[in-house]
Backbone as a ProteinNet text record, in pm:
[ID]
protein_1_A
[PRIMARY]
XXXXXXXXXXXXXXXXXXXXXXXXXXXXXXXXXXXXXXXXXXXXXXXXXXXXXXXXXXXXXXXXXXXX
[TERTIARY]
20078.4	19969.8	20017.3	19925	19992.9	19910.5	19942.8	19875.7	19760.3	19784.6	19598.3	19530.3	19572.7	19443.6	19460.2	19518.4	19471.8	19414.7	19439.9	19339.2	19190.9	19193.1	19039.8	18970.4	19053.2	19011	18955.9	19065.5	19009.3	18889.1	18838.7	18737	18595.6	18634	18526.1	18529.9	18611	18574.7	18454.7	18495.2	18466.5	18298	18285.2	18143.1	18043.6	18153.6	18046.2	18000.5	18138.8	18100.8	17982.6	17964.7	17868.9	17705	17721.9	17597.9	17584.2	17671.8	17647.6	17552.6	17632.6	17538	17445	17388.8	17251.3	17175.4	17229.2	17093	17066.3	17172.5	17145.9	17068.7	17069.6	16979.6	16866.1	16839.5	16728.1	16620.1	16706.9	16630.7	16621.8	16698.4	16671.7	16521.1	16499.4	16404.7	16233.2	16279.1	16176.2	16092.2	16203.5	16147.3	16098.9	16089.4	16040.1	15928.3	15884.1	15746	15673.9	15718.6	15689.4	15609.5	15666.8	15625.9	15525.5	15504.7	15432.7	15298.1	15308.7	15208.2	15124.4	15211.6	15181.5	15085.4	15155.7	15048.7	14933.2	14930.9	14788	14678.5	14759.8	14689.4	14586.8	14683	14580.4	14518.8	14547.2	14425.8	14311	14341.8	14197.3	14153.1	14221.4	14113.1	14034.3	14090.9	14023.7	13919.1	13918.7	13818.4	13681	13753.9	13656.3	13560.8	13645.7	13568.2	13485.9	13517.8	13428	13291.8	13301.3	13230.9	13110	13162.4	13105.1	13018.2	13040.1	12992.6	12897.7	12887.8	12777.6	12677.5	12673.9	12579.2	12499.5	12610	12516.6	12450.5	12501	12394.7	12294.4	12266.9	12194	12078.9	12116.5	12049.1	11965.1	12054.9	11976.8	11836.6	11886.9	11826	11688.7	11711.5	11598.4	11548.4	11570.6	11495.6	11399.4	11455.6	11404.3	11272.1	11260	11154.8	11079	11100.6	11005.1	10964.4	10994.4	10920.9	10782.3	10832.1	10754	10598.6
18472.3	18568.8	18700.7	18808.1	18941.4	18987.5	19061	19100.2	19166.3	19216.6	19259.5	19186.7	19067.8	18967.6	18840.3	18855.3	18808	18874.4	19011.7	19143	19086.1	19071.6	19069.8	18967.6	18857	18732	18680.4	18769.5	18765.2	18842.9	18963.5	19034.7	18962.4	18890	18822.5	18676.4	18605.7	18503.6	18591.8	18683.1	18782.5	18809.6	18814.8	18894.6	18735.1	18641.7	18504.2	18419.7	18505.2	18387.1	18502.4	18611.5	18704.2	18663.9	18615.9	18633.8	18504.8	18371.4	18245	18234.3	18320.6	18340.9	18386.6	18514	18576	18478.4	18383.5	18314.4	18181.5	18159.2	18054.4	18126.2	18225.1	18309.8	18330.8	18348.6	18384.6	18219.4	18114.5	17984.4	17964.2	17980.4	17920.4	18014.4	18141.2	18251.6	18132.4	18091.9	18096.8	17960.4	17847.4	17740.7	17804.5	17853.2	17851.5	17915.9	18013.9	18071.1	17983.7	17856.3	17777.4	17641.3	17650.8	17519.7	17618.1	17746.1	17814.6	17813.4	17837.2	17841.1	17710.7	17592.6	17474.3	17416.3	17507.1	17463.3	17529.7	17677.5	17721.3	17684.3	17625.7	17545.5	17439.5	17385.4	17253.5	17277.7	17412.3	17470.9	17486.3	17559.1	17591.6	17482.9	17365.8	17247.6	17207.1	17225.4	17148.2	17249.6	17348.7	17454.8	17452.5	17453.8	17429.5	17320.2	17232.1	17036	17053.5	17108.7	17163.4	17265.2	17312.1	17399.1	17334.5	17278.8	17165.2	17073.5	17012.5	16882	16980.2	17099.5	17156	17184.8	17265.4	17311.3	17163.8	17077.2	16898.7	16939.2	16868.6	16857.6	16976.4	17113.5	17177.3	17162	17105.5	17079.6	16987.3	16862.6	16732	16756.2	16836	16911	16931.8	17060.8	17095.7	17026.7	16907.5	16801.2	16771.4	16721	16651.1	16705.3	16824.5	16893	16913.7	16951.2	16947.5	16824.4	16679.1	16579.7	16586	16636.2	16591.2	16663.2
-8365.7	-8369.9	-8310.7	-8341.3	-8293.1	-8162.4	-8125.9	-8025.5	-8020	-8114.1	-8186.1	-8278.1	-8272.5	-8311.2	-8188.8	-8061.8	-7973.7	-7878.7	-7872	-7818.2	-7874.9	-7988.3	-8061.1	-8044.3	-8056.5	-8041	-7861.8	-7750.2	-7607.2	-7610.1	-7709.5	-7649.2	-7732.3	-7806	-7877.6	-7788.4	-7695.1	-7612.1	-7525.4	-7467.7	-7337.9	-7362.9	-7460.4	-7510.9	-7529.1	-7613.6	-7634.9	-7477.2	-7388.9	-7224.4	-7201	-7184.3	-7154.8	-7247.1	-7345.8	-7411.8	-7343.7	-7345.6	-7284.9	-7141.3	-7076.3	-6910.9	-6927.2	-6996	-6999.4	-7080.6	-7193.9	-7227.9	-7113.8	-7080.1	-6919.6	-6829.5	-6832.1	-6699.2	-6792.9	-6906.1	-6927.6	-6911.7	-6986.3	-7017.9	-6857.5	-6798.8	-6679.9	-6627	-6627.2	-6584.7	-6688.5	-6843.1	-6894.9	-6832.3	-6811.1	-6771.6	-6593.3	-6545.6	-6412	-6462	-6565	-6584	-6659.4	-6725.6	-6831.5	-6708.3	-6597.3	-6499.5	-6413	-6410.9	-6317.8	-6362.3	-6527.3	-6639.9	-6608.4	-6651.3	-6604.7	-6481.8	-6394.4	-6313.8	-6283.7	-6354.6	-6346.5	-6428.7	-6534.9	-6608.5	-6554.7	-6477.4	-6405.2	-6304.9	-6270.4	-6157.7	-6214.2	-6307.4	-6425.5	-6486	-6512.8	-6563.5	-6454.4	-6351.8	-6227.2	-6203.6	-6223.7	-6169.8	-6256.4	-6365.5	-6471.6	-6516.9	-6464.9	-6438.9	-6321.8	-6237.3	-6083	-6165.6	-6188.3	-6231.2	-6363.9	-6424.4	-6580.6	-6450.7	-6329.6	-6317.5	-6202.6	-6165.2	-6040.8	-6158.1	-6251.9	-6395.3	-6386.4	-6445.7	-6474.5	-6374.1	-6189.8	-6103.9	-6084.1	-6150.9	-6147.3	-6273.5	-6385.4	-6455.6	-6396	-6400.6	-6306.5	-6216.3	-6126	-6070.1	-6130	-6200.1	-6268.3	-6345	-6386.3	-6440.2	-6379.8	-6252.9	-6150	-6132.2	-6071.1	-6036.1	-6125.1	-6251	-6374.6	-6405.9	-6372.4	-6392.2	-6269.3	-6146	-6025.3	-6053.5
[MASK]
++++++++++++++++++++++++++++++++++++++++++++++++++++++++++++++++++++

């Protein structure tokens, strides 16, 4: 090989290890917002199940008193 197609061939390793690390840094960046998501998620079901079952006991509620 010549030296300018192992010139070319090192600057095309050089660029594929470079794109290699930034998509490792990026996947690595997406899964930590992907488990953060995650768990606000289940804050909000829980908030929202809290919230669904006080309405019931307020309905209940107002049952109640409208029978009495």
């Amino acid at each position: 090989m010549s030296d300018d197609l192992l010139l070319a061939l090192e600057t095309k390793l050089d660029k594929l290890i470079l794109l290699c690390n930034r998509l490792q840094q990026e996947n690595a960046e997406l899964k930590t917002r992907e488990s953060e998501w995650q768990r606000e998620r289940v804050r909000l079901i829980e908030k929202n199940e809290l919230a669904r079952s006080r309405v019931e006991a307020m309905i209940t509620h107002l049952r109640n008193l409208d029978a009495e």
